[in-house]
KOLVO-38276 format. One line per 4 residues: number of its first residue (from 1); their letters; for each residue x, y, z of C-alpha. Coordinates in pm, whole numbers. Layout:
# residues N
NUM> A> X/Y/Z  ...
This chain:
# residues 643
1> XXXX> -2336/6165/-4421  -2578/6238/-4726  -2647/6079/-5052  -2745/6206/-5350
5> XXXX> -3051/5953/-5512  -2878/5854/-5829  -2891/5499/-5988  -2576/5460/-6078
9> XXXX> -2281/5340/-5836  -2075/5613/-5760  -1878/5746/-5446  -2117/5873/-5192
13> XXXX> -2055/6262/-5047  -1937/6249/-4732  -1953/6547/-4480  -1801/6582/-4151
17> XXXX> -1956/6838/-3919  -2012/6882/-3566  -2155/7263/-3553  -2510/7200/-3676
21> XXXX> -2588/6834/-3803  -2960/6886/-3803  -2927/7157/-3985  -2753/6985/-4288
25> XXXX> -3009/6683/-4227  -3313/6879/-4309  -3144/7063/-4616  -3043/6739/-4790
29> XXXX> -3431/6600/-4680  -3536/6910/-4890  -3368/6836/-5201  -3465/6457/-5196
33> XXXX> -3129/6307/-5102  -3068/5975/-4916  -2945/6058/-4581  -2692/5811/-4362
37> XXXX> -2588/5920/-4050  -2294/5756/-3845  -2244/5855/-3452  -1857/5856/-3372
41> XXXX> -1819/5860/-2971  -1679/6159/-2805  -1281/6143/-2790  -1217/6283/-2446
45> XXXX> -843/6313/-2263  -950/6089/-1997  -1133/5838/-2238  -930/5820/-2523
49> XXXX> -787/5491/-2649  -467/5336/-2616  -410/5322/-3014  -511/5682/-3015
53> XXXX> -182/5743/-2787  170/5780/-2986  364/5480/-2955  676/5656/-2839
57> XXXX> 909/5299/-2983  776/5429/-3310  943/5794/-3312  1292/5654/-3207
61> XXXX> 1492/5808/-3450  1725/5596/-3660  2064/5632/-3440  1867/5529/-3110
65> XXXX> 1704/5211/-3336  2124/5156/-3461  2228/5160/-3110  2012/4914/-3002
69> XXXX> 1993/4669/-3279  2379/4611/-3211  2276/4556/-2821  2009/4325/-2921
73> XXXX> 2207/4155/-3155  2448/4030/-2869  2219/3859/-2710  2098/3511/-2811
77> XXXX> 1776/3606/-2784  1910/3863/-3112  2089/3550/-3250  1782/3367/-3323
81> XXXX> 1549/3708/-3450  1780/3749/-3717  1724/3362/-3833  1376/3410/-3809
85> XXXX> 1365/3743/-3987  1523/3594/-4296  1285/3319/-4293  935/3492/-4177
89> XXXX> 985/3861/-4298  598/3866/-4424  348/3838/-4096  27/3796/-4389
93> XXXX> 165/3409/-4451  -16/3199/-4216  171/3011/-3933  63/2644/-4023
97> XXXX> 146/2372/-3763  351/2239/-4055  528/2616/-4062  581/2682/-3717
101> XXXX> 718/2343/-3626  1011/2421/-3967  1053/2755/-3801  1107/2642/-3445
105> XXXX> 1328/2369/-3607  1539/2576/-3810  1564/2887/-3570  1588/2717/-3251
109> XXXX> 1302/2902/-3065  1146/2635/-2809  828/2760/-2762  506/2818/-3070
113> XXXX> 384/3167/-2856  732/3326/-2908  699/3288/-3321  330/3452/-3282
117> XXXX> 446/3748/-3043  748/3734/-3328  465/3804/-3568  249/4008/-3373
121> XXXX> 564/4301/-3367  611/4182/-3760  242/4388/-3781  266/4641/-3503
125> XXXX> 604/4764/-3709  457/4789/-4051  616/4464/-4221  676/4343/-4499
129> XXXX> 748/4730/-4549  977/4773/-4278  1326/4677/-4186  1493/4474/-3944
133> XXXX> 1561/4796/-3742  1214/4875/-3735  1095/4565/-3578  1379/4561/-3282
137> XXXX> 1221/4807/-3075  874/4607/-3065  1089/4301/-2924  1391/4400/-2739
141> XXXX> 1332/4602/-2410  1699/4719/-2213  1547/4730/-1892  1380/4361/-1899
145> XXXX> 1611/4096/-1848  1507/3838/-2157  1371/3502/-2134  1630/3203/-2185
149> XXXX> 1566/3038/-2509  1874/2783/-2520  1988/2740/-2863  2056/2392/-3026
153> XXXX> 2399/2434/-2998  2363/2467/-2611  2065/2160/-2601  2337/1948/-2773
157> XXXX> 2623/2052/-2536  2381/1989/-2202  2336/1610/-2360  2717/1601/-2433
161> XXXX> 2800/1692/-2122  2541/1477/-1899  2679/1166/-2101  3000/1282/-2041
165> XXXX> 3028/1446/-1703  2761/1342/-1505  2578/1052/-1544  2942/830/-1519
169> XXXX> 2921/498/-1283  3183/600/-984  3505/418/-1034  3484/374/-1463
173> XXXX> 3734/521/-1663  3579/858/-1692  3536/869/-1339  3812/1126/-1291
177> XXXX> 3584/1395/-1502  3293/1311/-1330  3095/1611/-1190  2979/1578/-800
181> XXXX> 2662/1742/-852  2477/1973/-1045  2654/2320/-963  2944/2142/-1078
185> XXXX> 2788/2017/-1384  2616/2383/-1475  3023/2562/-1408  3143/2296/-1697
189> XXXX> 2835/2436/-1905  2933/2758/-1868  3266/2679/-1948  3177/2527/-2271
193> XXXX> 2980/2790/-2410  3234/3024/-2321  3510/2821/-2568  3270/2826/-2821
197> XXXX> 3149/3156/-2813  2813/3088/-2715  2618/3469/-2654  2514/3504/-2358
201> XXXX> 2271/3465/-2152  2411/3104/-2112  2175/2828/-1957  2095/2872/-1611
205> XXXX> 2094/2597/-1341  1740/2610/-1366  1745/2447/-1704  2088/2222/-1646
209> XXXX> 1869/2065/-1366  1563/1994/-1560  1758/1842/-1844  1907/1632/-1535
213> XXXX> 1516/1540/-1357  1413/1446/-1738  1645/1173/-1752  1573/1036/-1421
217> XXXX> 1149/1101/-1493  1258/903/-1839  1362/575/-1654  1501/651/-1252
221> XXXX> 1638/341/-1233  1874/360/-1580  1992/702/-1462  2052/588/-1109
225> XXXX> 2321/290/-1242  2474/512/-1440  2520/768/-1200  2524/552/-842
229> XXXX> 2578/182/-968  2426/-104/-1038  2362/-183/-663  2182/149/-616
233> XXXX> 1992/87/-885  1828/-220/-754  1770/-85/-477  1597/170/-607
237> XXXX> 1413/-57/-850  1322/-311/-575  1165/81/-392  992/136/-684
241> XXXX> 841/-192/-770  996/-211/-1111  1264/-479/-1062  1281/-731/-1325
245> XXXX> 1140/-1045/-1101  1193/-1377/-1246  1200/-1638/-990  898/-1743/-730
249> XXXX> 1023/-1581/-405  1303/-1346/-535  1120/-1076/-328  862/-1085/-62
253> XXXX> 712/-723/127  573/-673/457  329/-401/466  84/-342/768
257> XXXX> -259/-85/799  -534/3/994  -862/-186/905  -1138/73/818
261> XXXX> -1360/-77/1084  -1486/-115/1439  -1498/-469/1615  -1584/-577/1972
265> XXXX> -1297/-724/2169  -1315/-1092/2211  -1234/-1105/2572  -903/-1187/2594
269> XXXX> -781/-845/2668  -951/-538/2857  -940/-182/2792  -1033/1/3082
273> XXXX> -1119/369/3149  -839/571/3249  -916/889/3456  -613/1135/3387
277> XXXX> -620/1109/3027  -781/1249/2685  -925/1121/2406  -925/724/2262
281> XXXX> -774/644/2624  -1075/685/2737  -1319/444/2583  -1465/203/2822
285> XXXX> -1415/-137/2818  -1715/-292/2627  -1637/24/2353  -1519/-113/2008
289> XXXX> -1205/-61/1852  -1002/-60/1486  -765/-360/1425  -423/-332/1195
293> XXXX> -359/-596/976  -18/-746/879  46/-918/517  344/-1095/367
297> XXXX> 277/-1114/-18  577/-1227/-253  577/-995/-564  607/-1180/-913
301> XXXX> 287/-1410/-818  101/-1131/-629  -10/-1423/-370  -53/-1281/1
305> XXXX> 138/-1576/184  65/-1475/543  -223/-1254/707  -248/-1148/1087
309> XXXX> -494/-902/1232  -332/-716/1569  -547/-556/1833  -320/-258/1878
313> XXXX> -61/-123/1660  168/-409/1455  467/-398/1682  808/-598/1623
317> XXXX> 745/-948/1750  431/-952/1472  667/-873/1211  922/-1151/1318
321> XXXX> 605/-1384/1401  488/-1361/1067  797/-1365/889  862/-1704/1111
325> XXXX> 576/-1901/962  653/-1806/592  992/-1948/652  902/-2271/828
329> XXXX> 586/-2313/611  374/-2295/895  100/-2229/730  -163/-2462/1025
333> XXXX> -289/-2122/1123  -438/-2005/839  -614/-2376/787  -768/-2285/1143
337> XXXX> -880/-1961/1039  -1101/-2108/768  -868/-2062/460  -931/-2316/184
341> XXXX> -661/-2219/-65  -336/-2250/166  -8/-2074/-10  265/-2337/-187
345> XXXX> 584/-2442/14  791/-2146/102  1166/-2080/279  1396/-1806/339
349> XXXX> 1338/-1585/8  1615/-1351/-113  1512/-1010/-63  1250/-878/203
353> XXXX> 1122/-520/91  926/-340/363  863/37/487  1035/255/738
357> XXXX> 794/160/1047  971/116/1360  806/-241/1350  987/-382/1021
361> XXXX> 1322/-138/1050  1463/-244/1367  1773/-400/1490  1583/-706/1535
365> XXXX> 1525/-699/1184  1837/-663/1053  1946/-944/1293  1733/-1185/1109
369> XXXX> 1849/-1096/807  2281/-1128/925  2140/-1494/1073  1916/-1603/766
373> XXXX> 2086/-1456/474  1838/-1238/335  1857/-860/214  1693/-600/342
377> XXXX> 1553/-333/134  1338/-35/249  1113/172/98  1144/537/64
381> XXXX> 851/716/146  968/982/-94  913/681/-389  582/770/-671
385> XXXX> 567/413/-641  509/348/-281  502/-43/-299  203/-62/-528
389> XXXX> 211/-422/-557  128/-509/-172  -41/-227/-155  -316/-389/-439
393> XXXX> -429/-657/-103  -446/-375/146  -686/-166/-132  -907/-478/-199
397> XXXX> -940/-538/198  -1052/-163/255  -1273/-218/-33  -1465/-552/97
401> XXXX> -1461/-342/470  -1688/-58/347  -1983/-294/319  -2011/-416/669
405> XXXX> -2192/-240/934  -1941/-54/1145  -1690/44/854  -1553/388/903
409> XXXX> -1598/501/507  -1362/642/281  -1421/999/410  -1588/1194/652
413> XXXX> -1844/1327/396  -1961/996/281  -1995/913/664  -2233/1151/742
417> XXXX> -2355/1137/1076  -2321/709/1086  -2179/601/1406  -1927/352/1317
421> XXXX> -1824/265/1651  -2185/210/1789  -2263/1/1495  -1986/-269/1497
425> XXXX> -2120/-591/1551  -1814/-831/1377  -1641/-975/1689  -1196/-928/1654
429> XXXX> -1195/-1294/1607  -1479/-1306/1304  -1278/-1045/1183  -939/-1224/1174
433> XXXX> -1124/-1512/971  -1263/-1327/750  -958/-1098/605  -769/-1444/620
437> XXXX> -1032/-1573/381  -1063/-1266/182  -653/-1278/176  -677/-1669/103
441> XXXX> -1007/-1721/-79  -1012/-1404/-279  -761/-1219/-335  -485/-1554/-475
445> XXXX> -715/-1697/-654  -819/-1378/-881  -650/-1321/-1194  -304/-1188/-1223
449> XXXX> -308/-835/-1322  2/-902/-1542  -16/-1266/-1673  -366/-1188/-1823
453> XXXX> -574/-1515/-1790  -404/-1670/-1504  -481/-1683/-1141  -238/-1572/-878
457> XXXX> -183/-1933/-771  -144/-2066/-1083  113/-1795/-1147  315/-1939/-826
461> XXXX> 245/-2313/-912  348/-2276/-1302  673/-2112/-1196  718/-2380/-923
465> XXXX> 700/-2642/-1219  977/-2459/-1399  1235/-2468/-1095  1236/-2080/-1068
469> XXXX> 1242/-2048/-706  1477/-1846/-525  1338/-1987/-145  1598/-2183/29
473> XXXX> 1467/-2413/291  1645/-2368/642  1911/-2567/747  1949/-2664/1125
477> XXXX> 2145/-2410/1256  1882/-2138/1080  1591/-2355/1201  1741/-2313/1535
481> XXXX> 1761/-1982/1525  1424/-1920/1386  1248/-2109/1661  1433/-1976/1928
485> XXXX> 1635/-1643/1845  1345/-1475/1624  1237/-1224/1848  1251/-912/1956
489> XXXX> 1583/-820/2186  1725/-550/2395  2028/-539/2578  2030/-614/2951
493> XXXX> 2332/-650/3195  2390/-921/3447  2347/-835/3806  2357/-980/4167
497> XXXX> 1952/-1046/4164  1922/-1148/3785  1865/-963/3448  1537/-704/3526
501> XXXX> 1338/-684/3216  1037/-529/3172  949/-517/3557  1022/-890/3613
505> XXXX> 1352/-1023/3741  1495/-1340/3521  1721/-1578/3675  1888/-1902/3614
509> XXXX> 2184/-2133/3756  2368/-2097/3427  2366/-1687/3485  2568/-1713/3792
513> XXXX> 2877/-1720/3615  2800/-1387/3358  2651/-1248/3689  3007/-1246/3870
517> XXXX> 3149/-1030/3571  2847/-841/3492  2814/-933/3139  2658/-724/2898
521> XXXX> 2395/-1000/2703  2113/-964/2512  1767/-1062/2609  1513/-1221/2356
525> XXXX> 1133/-1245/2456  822/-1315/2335  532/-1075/2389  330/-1397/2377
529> XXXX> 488/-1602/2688  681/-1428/2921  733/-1676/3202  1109/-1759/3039
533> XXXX> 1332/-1562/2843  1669/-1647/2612  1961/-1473/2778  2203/-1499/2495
537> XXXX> 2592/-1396/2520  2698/-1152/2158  3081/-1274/2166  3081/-1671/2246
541> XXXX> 2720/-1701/2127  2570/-1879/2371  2227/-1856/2501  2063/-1950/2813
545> XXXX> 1702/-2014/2956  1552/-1747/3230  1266/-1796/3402  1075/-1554/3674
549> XXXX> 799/-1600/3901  470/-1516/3838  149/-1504/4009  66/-1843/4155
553> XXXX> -304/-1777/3995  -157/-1726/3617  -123/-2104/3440  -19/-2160/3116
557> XXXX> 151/-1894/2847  72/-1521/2935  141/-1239/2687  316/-941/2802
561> XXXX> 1/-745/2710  -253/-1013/2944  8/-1003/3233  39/-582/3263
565> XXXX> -389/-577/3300  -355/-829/3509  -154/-659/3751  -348/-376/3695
569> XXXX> -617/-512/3807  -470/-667/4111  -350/-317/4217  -659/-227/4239
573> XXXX> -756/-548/4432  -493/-477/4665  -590/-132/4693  -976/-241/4761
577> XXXX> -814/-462/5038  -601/-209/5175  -875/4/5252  -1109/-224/5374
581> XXXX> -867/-312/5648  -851/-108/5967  -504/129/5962  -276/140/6306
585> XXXX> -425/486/6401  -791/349/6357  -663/-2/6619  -553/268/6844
589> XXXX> -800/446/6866  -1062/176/6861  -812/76/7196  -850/345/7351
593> XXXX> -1285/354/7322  -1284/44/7456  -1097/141/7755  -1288/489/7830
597> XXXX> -1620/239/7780  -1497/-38/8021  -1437/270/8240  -1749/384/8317
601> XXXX> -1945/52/8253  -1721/-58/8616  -1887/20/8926  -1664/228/9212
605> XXXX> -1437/105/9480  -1593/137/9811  -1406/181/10158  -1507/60/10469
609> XXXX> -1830/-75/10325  -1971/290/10201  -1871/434/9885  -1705/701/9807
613> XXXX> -2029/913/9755  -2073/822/10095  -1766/916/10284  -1711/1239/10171
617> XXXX> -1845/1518/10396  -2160/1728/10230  -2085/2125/10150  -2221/2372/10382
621> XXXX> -2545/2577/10204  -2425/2888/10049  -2575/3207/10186  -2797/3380/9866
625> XXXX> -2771/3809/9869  -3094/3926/9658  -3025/4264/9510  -3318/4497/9358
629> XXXX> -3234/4785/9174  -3496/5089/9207  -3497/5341/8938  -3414/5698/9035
633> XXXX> -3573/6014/8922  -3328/6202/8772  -3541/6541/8862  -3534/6466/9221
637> XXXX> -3176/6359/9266  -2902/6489/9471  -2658/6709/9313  -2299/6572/9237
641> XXX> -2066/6590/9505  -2323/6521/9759  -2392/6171/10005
């Protein structure tokens, strides 16, 4: 490109070559002219741009862009162009936040990026110099199936419908029109749009759902009375930790996990090494171990009313054990563990929340609750809001663990290579008094994290003052029952020995009777002292005291637990005895050697005053025949055949 030197402002010459631009360079240097060059790339088949190509959408002649305008136009997808045409024909005006939330208002697009790909074909087509025609080909495609933009007309018929259809309490008036489940509800949809003339494509099932999970993610436990009924909704609420409490003791949980450190066993059970097995059954004795705790907090005070610390897993009697102290306010143990701050006078509360463990749900369980008059309600696991409440202790607990030597840390990264196990140096026993405290000392008597300014306890006493409590103190008959019928049970039947339980035969002088007719009963133990046993009959209700023998050596109470090492151990006694005692085979044969030695250690009969040495006769000398064997010459020998 070259430039004539001239003052004034003027259009510059501009020449295109490619033959010879030096050529041209050095004749406009010559006369003095101001020279600009500009470099296009090479345009090359393989290299050429994708504007460069023909946009083949934009040589459709005008029958092909008739024919599908009036396809486009049935769908809804067409429905709502044709609003926004009239109202954003000109793709130059900005699209404001102000602008695109009139458009998507008035138009009844649900998403901001469809109005700018909207645009975006607005420019690709030419507009505002182009027609409606013009622009359908840069947004409809025949072979794509479009994306579902529901309408207004068909939001406002989804919400009709789920007010009308689906979310209806079973047995109201409406009940009769009331869908079974979401199919259901999306075939009434359909049907709806089709009496109104809705275009298709009508909403899917995909969208009838989420319109469905949005109420229930808006508040689960409105959306479950209105669809299930008010008793599903508590239930759910009670799940979810978002019923409306109002009374001290309206709802207590039980809620149980492994302590995030090691301890040494106190003694008073043994682990010992088993040969023909793998992994943690394999620990010696003196090895240390991880303890599970077991809490009983009530929920609108946030107090933790009962804390036990179990060597193994928490199994079923813990449960009932500690769910027998709340009620009878025995509350001693904790004083012996060291707490200060004891929990207020407590009872049989209305509603006991807990998870799906095989140690809270149990037939035991719901035994307790038929006898005491409680309500059961369990957690589902598939909950957000996995008891968050109880689970506030059981955080705090893990927390104050991490900072004593032997705590197993959050993760395996911040563990590093620390031995937990080898460091433990807390006793099981320290360690019981010191989550009691922590449960006790600590955590009731921080603030509430809902009454702002008020302690835990103070929360409990206040409400105390105002006579909301819902515990009910035991009458006789449940006092009974609690101290004698609140453990675990399993049925048993009657026979000519006893009841056999648990490798131990149970018998009594009021069994004979049931014995005769082989009655089906149920046995109640206690892990803790298994020397008796109530026996007790389902249909007439009676129950009756079993005892069994035990080892003459055993005095006092002995746990199940104490009295299966114990004759573990005396196996192994027995079988150190056993061995050490000579077997038949060996007394036989140690018979017999003492017979072969008396034998020969006895000197010989003798007759006639000579022995028998003596009497018999001597044997006659042998003659001896010497041979010698002389080598023969082989040269000199006779021929064969010949003496």
């Amino acid at each position: 490109m070259a430039t004539p030197p001239d003052d004034h402002h003027h259009t510059p010459e501009v020449i295109h070559t490619s033959d010879d631009p030096g050529r041209l360079i050095n004749d406009a240097l010559a006369h003095g002219a101001e020279v600009h060059i500009v470099i296009h790339p090479a345009a090359t088949t393989s290299g050429a741009k994708a504007e460069d190509k023909p946009d083949p959408r934009a040589e459709l002649s005008t029958g092909q862009k008739v024919a599908l305008t009036n396809a486009f136009l049935k769908t809804g997808q067409g429905e709502r162009t044709v609003k926004l045409y009239r109202l954003y024909p000109d793709p130059s005006v900005p699209l404001t936040r102000a602008r695109v939330a009139e458009l998507l208002e008035r138009t009844g697009y649900t998403s901001p990026d469809s109005l700018f790909r909207f645009r975006r074909a607005l420019k690709t087509a030419g507009a505002p110099t182009c027609t409606f025609q013009d622009v359908v080909p840069y947004l409809y495609h025949p072979g794509r199936h479009p994306g579902r933009q529901l309408s207004d007309t068909a939001h406002r018929l989804i919400e009709r419908l789920l007010d009308e259809r689906y979310f209806v309490p079973p047995g109201s008036r409406k009940s009769s029109y009331r869908c079974k489940d979401v199919a259901d509800l999306v075939k009434c949809v359909r049907e709806e749009c089709q009496k109104r003339g809705l275009l298709k494509p009508w909403p899917s099932r995909n969208a009838v759902a989420a319109r469905v999970q949005a109420r229930y993610d808006a508040n689960p436990v409105r959306a479950t009375e209105l669809r299930d009924g008010r008793g599903a909704a508590d239930h759910l609420a009670a799940r979810q930790g978002r019923l409306p409490l109002t009374h001290f003791g309206e709802v207590i949980a039980l809620d149980a996990t492994p302590v995030d450190l090691f301890v040494h066993l106190d003694g008073s059970v043994e682990l010992r090494k088993v040969k023909h097995s793998r992994g943690k059954a394999q620990r010696p004795a003196d090895s240390a171990i991880r303890a599970h705790l077991l809490q009983i907090s009530e929920q609108i005070s946030g107090l933790v009313l009962y804390a036990a610390v179990c060597k193994g897993a928490v199994a079923q009697h813990n449960a009932l054990d500690a769910l027998q102290h709340v009620m009878l306010n025995a509350f001693d143990r904790l004083a012996e563990l060291g707490a200060r701050n004891l929990p207020p006078r407590c009872g049989i509360p209305h509603l006991v929340r807990y998870d799906r463990g095989s140690e809270f749900f149990n037939k035991a369980m719901e035994r307790a609750a038929r006898e005491l008059g409680f309500t059961l309600l369990p957690r589902a696991k598939w909950s957000r809001h996995h008891g968050g409440l109880e689970e506030r202790h059981l955080g705090l607990v893990n927390h104050q663990t991490h900072n004593l030597r032997g705590t197993t840390f959050s993760s395996v990264a911040e563990r590093g290579s620390y031995n937990a196990q080898k460091a433990a140096t807390l006793l099981l026993d320290e360690l019981t008094r010191f989550l009691v405290q922590v449960a006790c000392d600590q955590h009731n008597m921080d603030s509430h994290p809902f009454y702002v300014g008020e302690r835990r306890i103070d929360v409990a006493l206040r409400l105390i003052e105002e006579g909301k409590v819902m515990f009910r103190e035991p009458d006789a008959v449940q006092r009974a029952f609690l101290k004698e019928q609140m453990y675990p049970f399993r049925a048993a039947t009657c026979q000519r020995d006893g009841i056999y339980f648990e490798g131990l035969v149970y018998t009594s002088p009021d069994l004979d009777r049931w014995i005769e007719r082989r009655t089906k009963v149920l046995v109640l133990s206690d892990p803790e002292d298994i020397r008796t046993v109530r026996v007790l009959h389902e249909e007439t209700g009676e129950v009756v005291v079993a005892g069994t023998r035990l080892p003459l050596n055993l005095d006092g109470p002995v746990s199940r637990r104490e009295f299966k090492d114990y004759m573990a151990a005396a196996r192994e006694r027995c079988q150190d005895i056993r061995d050490s005692r000579p077997t038949g085979y060996e007394l036989v044969c140690r018979i017999a050697d003492d017979r072969e030695r008396a034998r020969h250690a006895a000197p010989r009969k003798r007759h006639g005053g000579r022995s028998l040495k003596e009497q018999r006769p001597a044997k006659p000398a042998e003659a001896s025949v010497t041979i010698k064997a002389t080598p023969v010459d082989k040269r000199h020998a006779p021929p064969k055949g010949e003496n």
